[in-house]
N, C-alpha and C positions, 0 to 999 in steps of 0.2 A: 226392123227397129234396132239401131245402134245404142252403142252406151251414152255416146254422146246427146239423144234424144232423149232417153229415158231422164238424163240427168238436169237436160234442158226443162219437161216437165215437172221434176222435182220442185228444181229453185223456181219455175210459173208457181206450182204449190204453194210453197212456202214464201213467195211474195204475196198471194191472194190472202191466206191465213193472217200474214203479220198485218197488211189495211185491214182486214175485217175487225180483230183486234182493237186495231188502234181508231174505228170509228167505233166500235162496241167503247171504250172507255171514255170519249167523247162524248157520246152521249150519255153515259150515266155521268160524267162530270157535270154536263150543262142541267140534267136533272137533279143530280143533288145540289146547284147551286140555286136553282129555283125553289125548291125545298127548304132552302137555306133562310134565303129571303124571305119564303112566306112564312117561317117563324119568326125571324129576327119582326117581321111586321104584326103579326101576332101578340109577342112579348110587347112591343110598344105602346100597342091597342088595348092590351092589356095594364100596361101600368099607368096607362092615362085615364083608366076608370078606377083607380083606385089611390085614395088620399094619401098620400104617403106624408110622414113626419121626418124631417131632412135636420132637425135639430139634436134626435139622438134623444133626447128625454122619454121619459115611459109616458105614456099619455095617460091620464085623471081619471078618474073613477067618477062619475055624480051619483051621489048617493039616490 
């Protein structure tokens, strides 16, 4: 085995590392954008079960 083998396997190495990598951050992008969306869909779910007052006034007490 030559230098020039030794070095060939190197940069093989270090191409395989750099894809794995880059499909490893791939997929936690696509999961936290799924993550993303099931709160933004939550938050929504959420404020459409709850009355909200859009006039800014305090709301009334009934005695």
């Amino acid at each position: 085995m030559n230098v020039d083998d030794v070095v060939a396997a190197r940069i093989e190495a270090a191409r395989i590392r750099i894809q794995a990598a880059k499909r490893r951050r791939e997929e936690l992008s696509a999961a936290r954008r799924r993550g993303l969306a099931a709160r933004h869909a939550q938050k929504l779910r959420n404020l459409n079960r709850v009355d909200i007052d859009t006039t800014g006034a305090p709301e009334k007490e009934t005695p």
